[in-house]
N, C-alpha and C positions, 0 to 999 in steps of 0.2 A: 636668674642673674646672668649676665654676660660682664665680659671684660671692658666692650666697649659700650654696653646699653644695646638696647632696640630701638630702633627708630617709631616713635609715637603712629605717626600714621602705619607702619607695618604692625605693629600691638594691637593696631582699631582695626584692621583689613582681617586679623588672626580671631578677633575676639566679639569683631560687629553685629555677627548673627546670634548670639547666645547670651544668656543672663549667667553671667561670673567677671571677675573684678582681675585683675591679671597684671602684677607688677612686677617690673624687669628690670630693679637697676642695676648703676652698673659697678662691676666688681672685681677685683681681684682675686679669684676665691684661692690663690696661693699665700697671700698677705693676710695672716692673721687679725691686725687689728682694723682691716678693711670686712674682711668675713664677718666681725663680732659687730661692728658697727650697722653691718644691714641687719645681721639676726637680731639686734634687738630694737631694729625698726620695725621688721617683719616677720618676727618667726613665732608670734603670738604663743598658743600653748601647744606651738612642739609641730613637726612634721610630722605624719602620717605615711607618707611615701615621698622617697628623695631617689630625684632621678639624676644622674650625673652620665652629662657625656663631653665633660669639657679636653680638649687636647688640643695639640697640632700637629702638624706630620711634615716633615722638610726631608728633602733627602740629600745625603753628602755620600762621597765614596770613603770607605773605609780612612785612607790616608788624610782625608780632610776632615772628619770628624774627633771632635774637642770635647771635653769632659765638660763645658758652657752650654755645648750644643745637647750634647743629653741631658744634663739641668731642665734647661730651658722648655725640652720636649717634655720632661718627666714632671716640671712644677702643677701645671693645670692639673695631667690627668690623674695622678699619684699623691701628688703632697696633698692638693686640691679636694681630695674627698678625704683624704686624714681631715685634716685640716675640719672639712664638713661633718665627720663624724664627731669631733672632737667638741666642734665651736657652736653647734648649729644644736638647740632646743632638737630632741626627738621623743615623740610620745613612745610608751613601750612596747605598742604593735606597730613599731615605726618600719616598713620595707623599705630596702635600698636596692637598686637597680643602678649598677653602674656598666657604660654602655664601652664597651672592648674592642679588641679583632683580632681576628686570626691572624694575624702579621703577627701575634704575639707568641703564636705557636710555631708557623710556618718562616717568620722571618718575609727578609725579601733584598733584594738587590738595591744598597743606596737607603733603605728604608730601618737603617741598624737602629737607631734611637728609636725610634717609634713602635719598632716591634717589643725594642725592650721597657719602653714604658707601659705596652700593654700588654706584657708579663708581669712588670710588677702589680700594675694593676690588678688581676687574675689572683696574684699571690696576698696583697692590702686587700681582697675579697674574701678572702680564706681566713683571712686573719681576726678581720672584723665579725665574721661569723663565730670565730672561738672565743673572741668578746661577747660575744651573746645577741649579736644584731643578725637581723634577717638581712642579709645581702646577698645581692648573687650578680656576678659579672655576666654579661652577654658578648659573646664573642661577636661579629659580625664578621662575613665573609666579602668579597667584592661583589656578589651576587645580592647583599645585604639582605642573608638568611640567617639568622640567630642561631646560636651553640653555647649553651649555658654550661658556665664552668665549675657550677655545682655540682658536684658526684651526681649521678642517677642512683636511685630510692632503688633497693632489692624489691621485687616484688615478692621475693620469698621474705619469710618473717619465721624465727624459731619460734618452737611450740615451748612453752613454761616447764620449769623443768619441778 
């Protein structure tokens, strides 16, 4: 899904060498009864893996940033996979992969909404996991090298007591 669609001939240049069927329309995935309307064109019996990397990134200086302007940045990539989790058929080995940044840790100059929407993000990952879904946010760096904001697994384990 995208907000605006994909352009048909970029879908045939993405999809021309390979046997798979590939549909992109177009969506609001902040608008509830826009989400419900594709999933039950498309979401047959349930996802398997649901990838989200939807957002935007604008920058304003502190003094010019509006409680609309952090809305706006935070609807795609935050409400956007509630939203997806909530609305969207998923089988029950269903993974989620939703795609982050470290602007959300590090912040950035000018870049206030959008670090904070991919903190919340970070924290709607955490969440959905103590719901019982396999999710896990990918941090992205500018370098775009991934940092998963899943705890790291002990590789110690206690012995039974």
């Amino acid at each position: 899904m995208s907000r605006n669609g994909l352009d048909p001939e970029v879908l045939g240049q993405l999809t021309g060498r390979h046997r798979v069927e590939v549909h992109a329309p177009p969506c609001d995935i902040a608008d509830r009864a826009a989400l419900s309307a594709v999933a039950a064109s498309y979401a047959g019996s349930g996802a398997s893996l649901l990838i989200h990397t939807a957002g935007i990134a604008t920058t304003a200086r502190r003094a010019e940033l509006a409680g609309a302007d952090v809305a706006a940045v935070c609807a795609a990539k935050v409400a956007g996979l509630a939203l997806i989790a909530d609305v969207w058929p998923l089988q029950p080995e269903c993974r989620i992969l939703a795609c982050s940044s470290v602007f959300g840790v590090w912040g950035g100059h000018g870049h206030a909404a959008y670090a904070a929407s991919n903190r919340l993000l970070d924290v709607l990952a955490a969440q959905l996991r103590f719901r019982g879904l396999d999710c896990t946010a990918i941090r992205w760096d500018c370098g775009r090298t991934p940092e998963s904001s899943r705890p790291p697994r002990s590789p110690v384990r206690s012995a039974p007591v």
